[in-house]
PDB file of N, CA, C, O and CB in Angstrom:
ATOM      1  N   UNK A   1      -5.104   3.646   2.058  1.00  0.00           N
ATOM      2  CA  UNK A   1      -5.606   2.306   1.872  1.00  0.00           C
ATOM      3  C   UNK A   1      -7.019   2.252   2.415  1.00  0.00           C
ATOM      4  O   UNK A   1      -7.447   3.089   3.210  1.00  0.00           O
ATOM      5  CB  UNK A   1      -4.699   1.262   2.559  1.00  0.00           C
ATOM      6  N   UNK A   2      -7.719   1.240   1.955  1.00  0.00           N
ATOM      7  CA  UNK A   2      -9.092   1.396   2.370  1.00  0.00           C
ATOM      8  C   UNK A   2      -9.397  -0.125   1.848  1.00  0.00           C
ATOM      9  O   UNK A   2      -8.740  -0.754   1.019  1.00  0.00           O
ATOM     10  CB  UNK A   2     -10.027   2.797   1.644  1.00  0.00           C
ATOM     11  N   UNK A   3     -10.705  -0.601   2.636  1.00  0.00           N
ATOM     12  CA  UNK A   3     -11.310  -1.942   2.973  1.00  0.00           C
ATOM     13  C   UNK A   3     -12.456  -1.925   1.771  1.00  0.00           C
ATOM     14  O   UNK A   3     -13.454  -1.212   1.882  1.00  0.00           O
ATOM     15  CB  UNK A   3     -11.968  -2.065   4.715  1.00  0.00           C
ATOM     16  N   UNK A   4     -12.233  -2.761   0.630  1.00  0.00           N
ATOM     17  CA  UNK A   4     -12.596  -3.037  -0.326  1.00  0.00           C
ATOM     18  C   UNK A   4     -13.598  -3.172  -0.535  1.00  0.00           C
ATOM     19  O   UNK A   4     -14.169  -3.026  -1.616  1.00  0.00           O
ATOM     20  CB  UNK A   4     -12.220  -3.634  -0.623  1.00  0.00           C
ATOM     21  N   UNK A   5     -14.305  -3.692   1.143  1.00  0.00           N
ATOM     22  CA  UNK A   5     -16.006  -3.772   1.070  1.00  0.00           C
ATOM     23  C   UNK A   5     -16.712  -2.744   1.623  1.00  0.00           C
ATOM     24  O   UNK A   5     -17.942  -2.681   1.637  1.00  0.00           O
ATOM     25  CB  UNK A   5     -16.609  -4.951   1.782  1.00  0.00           C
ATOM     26  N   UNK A   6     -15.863  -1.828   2.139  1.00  0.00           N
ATOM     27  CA  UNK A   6     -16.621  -0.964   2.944  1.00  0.00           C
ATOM     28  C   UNK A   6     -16.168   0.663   2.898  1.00  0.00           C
ATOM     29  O   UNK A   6     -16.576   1.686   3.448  1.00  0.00           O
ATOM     30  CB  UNK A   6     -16.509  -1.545   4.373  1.00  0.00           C
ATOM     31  N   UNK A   7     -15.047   0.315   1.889  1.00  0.00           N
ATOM     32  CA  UNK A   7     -14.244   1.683   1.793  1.00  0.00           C
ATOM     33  C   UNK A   7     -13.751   2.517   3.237  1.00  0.00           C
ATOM     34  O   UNK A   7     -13.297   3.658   3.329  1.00  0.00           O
ATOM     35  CB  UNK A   7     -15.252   2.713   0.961  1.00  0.00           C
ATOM     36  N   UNK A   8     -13.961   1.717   4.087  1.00  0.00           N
ATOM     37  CA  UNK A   8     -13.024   2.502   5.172  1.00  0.00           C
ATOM     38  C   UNK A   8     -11.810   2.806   5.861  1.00  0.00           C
ATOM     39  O   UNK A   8     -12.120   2.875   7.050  1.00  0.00           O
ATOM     40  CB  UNK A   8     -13.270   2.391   5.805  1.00  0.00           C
ATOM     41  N   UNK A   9     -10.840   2.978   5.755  1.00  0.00           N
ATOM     42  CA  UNK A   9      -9.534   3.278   6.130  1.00  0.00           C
ATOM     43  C   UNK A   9      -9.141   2.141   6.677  1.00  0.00           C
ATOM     44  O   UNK A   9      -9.746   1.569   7.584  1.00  0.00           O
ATOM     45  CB  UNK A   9      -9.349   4.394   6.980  1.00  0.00           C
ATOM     46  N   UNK A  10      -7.928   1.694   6.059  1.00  0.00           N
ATOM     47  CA  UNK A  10      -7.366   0.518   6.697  1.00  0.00           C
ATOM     48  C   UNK A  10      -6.545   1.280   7.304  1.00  0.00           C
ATOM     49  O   UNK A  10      -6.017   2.265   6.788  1.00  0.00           O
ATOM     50  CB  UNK A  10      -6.792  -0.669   5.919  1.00  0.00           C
ATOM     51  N   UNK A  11      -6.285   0.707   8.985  1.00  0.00           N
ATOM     52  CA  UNK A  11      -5.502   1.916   9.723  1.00  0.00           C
ATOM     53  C   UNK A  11      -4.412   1.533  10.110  1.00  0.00           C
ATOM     54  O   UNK A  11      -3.679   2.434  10.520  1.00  0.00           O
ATOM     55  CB  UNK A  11      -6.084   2.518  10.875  1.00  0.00           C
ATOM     56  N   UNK A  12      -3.734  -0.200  10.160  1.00  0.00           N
ATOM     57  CA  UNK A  12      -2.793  -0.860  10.387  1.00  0.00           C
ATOM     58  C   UNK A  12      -2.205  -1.473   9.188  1.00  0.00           C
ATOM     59  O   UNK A  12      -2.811  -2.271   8.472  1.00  0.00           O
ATOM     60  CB  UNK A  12      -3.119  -1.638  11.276  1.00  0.00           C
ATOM     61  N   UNK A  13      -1.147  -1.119   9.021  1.00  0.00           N
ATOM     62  CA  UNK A  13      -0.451  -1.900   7.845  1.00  0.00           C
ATOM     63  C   UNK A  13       0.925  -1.534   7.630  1.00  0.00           C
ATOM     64  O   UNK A  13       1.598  -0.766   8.317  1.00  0.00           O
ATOM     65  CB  UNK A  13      -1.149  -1.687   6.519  1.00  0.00           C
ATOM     66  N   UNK A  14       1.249  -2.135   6.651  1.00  0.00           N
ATOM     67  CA  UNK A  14       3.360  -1.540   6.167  1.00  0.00           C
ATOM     68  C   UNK A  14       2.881  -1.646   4.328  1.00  0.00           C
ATOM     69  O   UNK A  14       2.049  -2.398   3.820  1.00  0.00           O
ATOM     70  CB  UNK A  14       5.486  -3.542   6.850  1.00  0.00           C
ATOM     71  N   UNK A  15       3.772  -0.580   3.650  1.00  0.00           N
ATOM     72  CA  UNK A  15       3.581  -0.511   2.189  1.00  0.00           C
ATOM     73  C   UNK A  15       5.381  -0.633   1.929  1.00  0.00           C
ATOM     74  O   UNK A  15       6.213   0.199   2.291  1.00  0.00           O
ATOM     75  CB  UNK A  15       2.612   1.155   1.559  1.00  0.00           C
ATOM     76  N   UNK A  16       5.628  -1.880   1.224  1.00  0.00           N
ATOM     77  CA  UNK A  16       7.186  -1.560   1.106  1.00  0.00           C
ATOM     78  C   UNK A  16       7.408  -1.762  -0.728  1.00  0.00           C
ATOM     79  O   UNK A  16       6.626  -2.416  -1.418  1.00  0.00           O
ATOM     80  CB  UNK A  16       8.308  -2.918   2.256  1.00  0.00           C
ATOM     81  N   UNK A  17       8.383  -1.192  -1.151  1.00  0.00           N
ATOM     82  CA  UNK A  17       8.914  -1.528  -2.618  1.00  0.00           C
ATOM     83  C   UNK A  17       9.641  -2.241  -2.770  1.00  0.00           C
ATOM     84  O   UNK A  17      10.800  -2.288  -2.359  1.00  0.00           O
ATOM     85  CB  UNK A  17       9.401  -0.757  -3.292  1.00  0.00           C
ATOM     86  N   UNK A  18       8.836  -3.199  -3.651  1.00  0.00           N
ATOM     87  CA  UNK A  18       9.557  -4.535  -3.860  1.00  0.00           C
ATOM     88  C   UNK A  18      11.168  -4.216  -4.665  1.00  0.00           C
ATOM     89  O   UNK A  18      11.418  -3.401  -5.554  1.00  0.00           O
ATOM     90  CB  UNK A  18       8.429  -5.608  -4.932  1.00  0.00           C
ATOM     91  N   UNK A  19      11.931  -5.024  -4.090  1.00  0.00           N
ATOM     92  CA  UNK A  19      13.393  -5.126  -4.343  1.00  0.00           C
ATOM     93  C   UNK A  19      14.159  -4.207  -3.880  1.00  0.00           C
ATOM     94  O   UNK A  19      15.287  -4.111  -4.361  1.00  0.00           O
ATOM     95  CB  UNK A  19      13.701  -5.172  -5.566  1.00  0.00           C
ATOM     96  N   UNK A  20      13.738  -3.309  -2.834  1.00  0.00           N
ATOM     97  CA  UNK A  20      14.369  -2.677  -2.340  1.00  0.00           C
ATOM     98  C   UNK A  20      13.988  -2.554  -0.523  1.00  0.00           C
ATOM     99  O   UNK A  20      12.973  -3.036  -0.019  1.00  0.00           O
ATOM    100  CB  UNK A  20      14.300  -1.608  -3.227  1.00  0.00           C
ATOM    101  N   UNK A  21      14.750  -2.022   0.014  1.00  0.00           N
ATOM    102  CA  UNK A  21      14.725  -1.821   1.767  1.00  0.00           C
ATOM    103  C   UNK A  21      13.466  -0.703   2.048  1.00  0.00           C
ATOM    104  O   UNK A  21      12.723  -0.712   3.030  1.00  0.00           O
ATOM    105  CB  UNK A  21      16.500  -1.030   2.479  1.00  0.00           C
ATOM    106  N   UNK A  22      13.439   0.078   1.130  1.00  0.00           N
ATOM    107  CA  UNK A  22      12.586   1.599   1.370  1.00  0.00           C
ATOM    108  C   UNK A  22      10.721   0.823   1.873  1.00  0.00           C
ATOM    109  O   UNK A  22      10.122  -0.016   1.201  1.00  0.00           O
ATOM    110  CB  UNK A  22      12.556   2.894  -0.802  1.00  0.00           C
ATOM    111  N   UNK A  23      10.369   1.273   2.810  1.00  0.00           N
ATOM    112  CA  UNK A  23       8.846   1.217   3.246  1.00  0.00           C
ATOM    113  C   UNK A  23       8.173   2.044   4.341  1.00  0.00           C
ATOM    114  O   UNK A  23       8.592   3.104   4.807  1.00  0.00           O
ATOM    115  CB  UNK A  23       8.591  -0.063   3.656  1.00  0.00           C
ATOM    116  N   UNK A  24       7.340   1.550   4.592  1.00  0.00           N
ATOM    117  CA  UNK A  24       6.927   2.855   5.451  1.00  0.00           C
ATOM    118  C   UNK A  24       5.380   2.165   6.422  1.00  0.00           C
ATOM    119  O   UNK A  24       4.838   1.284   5.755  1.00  0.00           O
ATOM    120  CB  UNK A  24       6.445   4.512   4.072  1.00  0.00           C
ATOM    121  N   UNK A  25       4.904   2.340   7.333  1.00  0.00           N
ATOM    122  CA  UNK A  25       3.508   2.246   8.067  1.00  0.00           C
ATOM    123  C   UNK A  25       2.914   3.198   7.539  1.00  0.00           C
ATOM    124  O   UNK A  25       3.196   4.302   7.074  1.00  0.00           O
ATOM    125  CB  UNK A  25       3.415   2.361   9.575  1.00  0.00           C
ATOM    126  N   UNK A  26       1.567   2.236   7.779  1.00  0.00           N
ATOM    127  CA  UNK A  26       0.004   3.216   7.466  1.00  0.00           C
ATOM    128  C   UNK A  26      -0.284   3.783   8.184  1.00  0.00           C
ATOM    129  O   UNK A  26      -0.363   3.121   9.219  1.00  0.00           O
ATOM    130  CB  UNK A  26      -1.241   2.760   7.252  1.00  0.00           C
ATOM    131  N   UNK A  27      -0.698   5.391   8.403  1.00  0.00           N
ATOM    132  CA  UNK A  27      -1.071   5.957   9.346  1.00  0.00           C
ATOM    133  C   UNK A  27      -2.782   5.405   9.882  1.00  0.00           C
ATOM    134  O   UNK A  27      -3.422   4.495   9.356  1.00  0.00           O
ATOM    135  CB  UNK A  27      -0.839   7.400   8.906  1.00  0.00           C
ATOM    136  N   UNK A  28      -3.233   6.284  11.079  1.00  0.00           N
ATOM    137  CA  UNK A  28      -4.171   5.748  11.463  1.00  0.00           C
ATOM    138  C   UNK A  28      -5.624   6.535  10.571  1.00  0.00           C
ATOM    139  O   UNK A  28      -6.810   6.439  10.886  1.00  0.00           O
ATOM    140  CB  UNK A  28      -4.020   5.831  13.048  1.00  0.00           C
ATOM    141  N   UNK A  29      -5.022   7.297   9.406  1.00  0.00           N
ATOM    142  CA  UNK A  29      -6.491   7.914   8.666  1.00  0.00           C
ATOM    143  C   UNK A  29      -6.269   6.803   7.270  1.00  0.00           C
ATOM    144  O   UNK A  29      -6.885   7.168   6.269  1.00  0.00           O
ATOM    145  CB  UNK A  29      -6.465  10.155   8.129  1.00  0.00           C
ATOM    146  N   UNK A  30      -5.570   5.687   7.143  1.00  0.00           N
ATOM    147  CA  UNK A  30      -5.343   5.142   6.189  1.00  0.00           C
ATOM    148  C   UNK A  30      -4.063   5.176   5.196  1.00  0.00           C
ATOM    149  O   UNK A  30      -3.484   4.346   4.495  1.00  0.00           O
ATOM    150  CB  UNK A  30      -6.241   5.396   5.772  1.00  0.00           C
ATOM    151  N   UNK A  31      -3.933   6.371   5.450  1.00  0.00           N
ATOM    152  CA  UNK A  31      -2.728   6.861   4.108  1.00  0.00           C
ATOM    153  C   UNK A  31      -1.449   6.413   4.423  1.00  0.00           C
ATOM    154  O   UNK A  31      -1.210   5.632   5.343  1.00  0.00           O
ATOM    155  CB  UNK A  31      -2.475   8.602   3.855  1.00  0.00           C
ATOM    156  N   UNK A  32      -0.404   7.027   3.471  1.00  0.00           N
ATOM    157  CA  UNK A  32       1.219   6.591   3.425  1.00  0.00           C
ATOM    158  C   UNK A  32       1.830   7.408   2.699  1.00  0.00           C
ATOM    159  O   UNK A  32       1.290   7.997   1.763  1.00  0.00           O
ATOM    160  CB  UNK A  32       1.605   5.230   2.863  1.00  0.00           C
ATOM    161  N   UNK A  33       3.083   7.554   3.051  1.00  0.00           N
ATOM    162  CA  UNK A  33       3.839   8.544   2.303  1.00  0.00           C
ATOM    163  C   UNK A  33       4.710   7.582   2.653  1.00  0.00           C
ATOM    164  O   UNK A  33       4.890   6.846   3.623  1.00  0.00           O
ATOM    165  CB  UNK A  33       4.014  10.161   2.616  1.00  0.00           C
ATOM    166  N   UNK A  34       5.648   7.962   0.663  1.00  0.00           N
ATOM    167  CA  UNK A  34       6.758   6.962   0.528  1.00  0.00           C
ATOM    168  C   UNK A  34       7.970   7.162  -0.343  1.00  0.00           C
ATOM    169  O   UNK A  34       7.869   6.538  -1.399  1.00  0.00           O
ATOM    170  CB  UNK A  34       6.211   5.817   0.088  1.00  0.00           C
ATOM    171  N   UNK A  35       8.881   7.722  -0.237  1.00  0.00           N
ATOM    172  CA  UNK A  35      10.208   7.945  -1.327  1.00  0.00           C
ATOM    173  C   UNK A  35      10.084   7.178  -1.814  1.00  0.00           C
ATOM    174  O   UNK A  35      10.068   6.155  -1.129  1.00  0.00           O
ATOM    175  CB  UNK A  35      11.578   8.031  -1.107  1.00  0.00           C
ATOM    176  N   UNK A  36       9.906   7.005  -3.267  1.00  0.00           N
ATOM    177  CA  UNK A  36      10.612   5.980  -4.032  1.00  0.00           C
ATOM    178  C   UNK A  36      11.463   6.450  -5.140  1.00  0.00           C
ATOM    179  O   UNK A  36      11.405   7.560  -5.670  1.00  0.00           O
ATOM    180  CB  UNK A  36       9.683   5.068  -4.570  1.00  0.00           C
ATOM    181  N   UNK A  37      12.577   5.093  -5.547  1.00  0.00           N
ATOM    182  CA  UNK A  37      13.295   5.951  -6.957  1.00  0.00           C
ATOM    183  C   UNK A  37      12.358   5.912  -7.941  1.00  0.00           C
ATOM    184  O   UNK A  37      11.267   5.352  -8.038  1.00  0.00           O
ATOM    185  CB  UNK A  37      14.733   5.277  -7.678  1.00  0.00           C
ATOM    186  N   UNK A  38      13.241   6.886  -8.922  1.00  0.00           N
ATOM    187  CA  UNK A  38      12.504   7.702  -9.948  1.00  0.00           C
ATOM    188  C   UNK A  38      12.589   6.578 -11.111  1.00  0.00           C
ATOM    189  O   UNK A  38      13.487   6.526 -11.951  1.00  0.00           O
ATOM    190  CB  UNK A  38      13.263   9.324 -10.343  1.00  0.00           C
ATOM    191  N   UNK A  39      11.569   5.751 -11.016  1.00  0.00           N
ATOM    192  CA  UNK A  39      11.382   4.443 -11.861  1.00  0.00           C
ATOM    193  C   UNK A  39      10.508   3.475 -11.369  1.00  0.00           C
ATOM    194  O   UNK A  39      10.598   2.966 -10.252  1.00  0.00           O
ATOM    195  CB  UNK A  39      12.599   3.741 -12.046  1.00  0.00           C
ATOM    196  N   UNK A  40       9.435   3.156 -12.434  1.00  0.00           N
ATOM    197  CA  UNK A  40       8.427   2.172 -12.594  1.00  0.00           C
ATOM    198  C   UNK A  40       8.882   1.403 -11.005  1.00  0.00           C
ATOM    199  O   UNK A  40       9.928   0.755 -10.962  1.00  0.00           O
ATOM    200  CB  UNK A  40       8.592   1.138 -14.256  1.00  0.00           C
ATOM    201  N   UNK A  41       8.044   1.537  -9.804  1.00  0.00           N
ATOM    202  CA  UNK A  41       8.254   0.264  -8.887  1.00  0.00           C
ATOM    203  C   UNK A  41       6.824  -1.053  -8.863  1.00  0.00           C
ATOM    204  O   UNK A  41       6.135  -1.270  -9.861  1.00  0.00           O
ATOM    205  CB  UNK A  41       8.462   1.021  -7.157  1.00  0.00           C
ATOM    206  N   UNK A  42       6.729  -1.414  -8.199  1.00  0.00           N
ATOM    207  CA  UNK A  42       5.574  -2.070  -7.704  1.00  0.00           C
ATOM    208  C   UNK A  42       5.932  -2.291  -5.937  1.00  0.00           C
ATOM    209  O   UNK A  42       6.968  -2.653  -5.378  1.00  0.00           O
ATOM    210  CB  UNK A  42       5.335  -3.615  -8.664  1.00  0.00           C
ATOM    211  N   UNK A  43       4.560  -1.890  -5.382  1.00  0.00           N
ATOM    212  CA  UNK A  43       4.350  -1.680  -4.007  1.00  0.00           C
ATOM    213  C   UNK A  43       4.022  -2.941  -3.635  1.00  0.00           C
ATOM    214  O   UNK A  43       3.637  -3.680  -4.541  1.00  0.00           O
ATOM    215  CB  UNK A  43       3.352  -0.661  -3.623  1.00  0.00           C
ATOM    216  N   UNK A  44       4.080  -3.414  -2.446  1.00  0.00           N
ATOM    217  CA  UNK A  44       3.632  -4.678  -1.783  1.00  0.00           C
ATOM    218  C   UNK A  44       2.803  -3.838  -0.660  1.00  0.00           C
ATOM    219  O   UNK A  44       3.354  -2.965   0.010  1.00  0.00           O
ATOM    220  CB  UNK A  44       4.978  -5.822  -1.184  1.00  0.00           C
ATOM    221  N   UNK A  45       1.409  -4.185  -0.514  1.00  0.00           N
ATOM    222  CA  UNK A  45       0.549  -3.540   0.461  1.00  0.00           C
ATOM    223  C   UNK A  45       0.079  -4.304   1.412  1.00  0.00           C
ATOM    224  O   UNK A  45      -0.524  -5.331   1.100  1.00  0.00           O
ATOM    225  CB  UNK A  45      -0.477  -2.969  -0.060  1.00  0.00           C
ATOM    226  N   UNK A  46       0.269  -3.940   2.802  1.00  0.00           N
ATOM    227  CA  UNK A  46      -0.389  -5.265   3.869  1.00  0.00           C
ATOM    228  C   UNK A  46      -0.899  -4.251   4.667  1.00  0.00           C
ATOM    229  O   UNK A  46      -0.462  -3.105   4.775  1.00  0.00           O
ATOM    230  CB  UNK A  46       0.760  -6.555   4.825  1.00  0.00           C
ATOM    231  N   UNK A  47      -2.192  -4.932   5.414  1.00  0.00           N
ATOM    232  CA  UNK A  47      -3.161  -4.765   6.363  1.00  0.00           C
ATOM    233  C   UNK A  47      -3.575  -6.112   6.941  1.00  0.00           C
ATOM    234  O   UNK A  47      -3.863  -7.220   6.487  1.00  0.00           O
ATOM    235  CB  UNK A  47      -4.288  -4.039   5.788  1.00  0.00           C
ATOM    236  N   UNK A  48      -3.449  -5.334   8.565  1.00  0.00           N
ATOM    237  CA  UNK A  48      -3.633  -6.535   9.160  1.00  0.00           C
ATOM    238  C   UNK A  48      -5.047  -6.913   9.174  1.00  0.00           C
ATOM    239  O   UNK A  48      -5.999  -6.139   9.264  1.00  0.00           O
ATOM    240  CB  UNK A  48      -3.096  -6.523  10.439  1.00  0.00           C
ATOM    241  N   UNK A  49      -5.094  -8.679   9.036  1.00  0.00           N
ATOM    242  CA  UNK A  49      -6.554  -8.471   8.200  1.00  0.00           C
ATOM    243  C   UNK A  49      -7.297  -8.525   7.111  1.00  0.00           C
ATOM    244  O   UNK A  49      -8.487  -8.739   6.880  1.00  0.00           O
ATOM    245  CB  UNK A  49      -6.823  -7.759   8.178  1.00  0.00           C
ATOM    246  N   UNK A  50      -5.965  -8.188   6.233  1.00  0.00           N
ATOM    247  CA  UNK A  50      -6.418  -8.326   5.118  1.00  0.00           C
ATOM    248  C   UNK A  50      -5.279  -8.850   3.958  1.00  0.00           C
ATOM    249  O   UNK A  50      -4.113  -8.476   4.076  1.00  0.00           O
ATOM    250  CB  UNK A  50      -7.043  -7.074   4.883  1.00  0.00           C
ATOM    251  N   UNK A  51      -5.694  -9.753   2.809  1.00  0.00           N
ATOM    252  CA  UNK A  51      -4.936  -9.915   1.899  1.00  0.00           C
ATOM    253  C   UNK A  51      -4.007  -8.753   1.485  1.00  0.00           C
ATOM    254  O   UNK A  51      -4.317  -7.565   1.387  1.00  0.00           O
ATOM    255  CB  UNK A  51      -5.663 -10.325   1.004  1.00  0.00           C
ATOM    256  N   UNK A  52      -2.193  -9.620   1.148  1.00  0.00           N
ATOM    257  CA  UNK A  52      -1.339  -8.738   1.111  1.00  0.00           C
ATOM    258  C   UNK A  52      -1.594  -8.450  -0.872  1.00  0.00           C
ATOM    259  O   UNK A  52      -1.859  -9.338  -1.682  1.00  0.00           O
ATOM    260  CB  UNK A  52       0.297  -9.384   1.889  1.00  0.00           C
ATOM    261  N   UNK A  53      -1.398  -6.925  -1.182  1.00  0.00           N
ATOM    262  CA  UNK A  53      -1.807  -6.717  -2.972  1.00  0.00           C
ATOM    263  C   UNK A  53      -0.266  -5.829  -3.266  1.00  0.00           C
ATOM    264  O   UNK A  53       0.331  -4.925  -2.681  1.00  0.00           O
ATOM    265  CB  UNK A  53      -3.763  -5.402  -3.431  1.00  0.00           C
ATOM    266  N   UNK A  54      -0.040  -6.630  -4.474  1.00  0.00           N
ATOM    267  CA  UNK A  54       1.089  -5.981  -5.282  1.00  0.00           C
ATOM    268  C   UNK A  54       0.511  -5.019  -6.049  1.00  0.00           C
ATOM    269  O   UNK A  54      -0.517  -5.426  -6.590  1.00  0.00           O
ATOM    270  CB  UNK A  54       1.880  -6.908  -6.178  1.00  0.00           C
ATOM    271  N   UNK A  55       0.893  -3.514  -6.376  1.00  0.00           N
ATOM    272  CA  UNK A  55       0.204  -2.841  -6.850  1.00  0.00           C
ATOM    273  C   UNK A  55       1.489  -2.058  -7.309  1.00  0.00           C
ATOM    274  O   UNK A  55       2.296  -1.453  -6.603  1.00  0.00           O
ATOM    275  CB  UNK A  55      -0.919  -2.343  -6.051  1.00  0.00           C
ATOM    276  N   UNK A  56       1.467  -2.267  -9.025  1.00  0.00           N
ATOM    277  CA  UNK A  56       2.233  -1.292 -10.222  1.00  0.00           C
ATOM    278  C   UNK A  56       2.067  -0.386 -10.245  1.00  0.00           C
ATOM    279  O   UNK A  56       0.906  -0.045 -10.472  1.00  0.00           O
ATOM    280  CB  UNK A  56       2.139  -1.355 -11.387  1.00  0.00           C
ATOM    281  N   UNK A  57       3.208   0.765 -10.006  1.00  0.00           N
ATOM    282  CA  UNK A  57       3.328   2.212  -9.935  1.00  0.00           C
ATOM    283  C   UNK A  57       4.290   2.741 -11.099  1.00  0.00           C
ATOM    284  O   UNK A  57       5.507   2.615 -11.233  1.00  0.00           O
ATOM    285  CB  UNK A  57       3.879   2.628  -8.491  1.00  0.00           C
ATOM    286  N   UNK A  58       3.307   3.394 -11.918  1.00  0.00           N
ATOM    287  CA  UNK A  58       5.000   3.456 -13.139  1.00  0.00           C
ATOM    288  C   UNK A  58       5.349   5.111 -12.329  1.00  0.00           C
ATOM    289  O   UNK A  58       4.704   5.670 -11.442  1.00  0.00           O
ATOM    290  CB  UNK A  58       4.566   3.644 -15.890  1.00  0.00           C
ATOM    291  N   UNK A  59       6.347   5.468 -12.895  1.00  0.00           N
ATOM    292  CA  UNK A  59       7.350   6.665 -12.448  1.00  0.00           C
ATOM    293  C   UNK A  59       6.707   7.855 -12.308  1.00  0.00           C
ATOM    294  O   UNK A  59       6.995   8.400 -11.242  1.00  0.00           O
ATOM    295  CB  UNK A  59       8.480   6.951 -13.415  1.00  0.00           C
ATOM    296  N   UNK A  60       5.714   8.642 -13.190  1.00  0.00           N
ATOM    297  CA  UNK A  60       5.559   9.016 -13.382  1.00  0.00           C
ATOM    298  C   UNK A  60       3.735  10.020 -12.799  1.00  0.00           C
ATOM    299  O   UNK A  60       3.130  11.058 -13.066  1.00  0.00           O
ATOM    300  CB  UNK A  60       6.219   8.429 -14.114  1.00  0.00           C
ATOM    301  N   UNK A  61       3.591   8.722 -11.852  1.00  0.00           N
ATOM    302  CA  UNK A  61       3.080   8.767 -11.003  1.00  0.00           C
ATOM    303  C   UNK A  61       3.010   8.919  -9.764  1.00  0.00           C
ATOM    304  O   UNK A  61       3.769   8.168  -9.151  1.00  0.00           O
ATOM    305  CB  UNK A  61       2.870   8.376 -11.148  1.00  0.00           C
ATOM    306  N   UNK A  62       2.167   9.852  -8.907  1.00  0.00           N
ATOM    307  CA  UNK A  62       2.546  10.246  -7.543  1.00  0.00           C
ATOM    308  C   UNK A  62       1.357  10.053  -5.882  1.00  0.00           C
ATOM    309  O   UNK A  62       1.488  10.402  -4.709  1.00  0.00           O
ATOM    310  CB  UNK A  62       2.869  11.886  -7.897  1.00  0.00           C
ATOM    311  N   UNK A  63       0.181   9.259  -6.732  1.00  0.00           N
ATOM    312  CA  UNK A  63      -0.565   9.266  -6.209  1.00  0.00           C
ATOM    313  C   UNK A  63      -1.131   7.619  -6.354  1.00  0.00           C
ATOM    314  O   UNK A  63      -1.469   7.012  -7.371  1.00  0.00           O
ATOM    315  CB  UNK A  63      -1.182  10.397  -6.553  1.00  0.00           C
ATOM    316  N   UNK A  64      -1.099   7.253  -5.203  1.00  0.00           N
ATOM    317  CA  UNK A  64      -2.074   5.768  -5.120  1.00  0.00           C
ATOM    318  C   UNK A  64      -3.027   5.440  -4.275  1.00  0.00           C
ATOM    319  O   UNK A  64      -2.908   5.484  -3.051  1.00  0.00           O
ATOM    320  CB  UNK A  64      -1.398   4.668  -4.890  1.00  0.00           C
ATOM    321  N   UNK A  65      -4.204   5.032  -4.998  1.00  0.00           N
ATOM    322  CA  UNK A  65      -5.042   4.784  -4.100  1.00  0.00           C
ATOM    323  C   UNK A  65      -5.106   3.151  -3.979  1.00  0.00           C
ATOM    324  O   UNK A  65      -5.246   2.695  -5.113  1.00  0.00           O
ATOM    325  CB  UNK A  65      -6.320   5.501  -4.444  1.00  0.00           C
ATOM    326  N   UNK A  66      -5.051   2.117  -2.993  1.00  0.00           N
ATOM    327  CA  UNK A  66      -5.337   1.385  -3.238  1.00  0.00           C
ATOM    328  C   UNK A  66      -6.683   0.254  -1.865  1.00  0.00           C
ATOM    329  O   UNK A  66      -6.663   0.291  -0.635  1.00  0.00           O
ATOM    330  CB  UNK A  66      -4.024   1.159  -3.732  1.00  0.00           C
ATOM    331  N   UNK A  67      -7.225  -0.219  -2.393  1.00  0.00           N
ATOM    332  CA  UNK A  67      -8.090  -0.784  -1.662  1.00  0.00           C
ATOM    333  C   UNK A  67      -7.540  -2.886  -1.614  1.00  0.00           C
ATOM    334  O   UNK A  67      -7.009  -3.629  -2.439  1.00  0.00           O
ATOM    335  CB  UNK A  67      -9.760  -0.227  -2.513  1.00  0.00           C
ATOM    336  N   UNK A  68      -8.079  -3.080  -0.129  1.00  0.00           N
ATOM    337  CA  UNK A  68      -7.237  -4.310  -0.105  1.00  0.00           C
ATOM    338  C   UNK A  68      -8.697  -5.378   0.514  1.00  0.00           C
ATOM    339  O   UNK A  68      -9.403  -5.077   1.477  1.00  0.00           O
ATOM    340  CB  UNK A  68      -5.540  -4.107   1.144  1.00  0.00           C
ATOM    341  N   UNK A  69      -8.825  -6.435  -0.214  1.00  0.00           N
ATOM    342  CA  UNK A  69      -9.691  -7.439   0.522  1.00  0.00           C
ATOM    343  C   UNK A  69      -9.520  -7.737   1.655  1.00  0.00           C
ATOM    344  O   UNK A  69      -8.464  -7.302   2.115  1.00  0.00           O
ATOM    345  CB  UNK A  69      -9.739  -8.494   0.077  1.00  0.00           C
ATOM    346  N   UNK A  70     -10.491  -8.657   2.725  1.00  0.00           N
ATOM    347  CA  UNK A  70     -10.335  -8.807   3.981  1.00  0.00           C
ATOM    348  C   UNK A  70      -9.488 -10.503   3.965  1.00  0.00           C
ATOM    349  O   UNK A  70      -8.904 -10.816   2.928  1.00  0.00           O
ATOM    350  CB  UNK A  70     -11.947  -8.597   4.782  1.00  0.00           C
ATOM    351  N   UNK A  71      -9.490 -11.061   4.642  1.00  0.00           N
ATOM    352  CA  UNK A  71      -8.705 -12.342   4.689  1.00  0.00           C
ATOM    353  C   UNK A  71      -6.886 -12.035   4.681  1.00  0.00           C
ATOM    354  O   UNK A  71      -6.214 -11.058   4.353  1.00  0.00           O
ATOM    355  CB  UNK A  71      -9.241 -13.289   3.224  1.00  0.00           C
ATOM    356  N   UNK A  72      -6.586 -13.242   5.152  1.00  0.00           N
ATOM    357  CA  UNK A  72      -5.261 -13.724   5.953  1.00  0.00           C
ATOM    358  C   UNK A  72      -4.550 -14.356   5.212  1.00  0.00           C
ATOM    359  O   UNK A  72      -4.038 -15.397   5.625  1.00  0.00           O
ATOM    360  CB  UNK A  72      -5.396 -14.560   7.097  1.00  0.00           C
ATOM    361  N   UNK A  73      -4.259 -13.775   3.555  1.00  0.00           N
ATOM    362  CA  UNK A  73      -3.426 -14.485   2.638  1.00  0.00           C
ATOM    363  C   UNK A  73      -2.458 -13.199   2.747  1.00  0.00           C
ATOM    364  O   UNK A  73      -1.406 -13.162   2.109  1.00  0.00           O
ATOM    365  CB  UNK A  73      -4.118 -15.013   1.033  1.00  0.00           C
TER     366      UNK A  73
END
């Protein structure tokens, strides 16, 4: 994860999959590692700090980058 204006590592946060229990914390270089099932999810991404972003992952994919605005929505 990374700060939308500045591209720098968001270092506090939780990434969980929506409709299910499975999530995980952001480490402190930004990143996340995350099981998910083998099917289209969408991620819910929070940083503290910053607006929480739903972000569509179809299956078939294994890599996300995502960047998150600053503000407290």
């Amino acid at each position: 994860m990374a700060d939308a204006l500045t591209a720098e590592p968001v270092t506090s946060g939780q990434v969980t999959v929506q409709g299910t229990t499975v999530g995980t914390a952001v480490k402190d270089d930004g990143t996340f590692t995350l099981a998910v099932p083998p099917r289209d999810v969408t991620l819910t991404v929070r940083g503290i700090g910053f607006k929480r972003r739903d972000v569509s992952v179809p299956a078939r994919q294994s890599l996300v980058n995502v960047s998150l605005t600053r503000g407290y929505f």
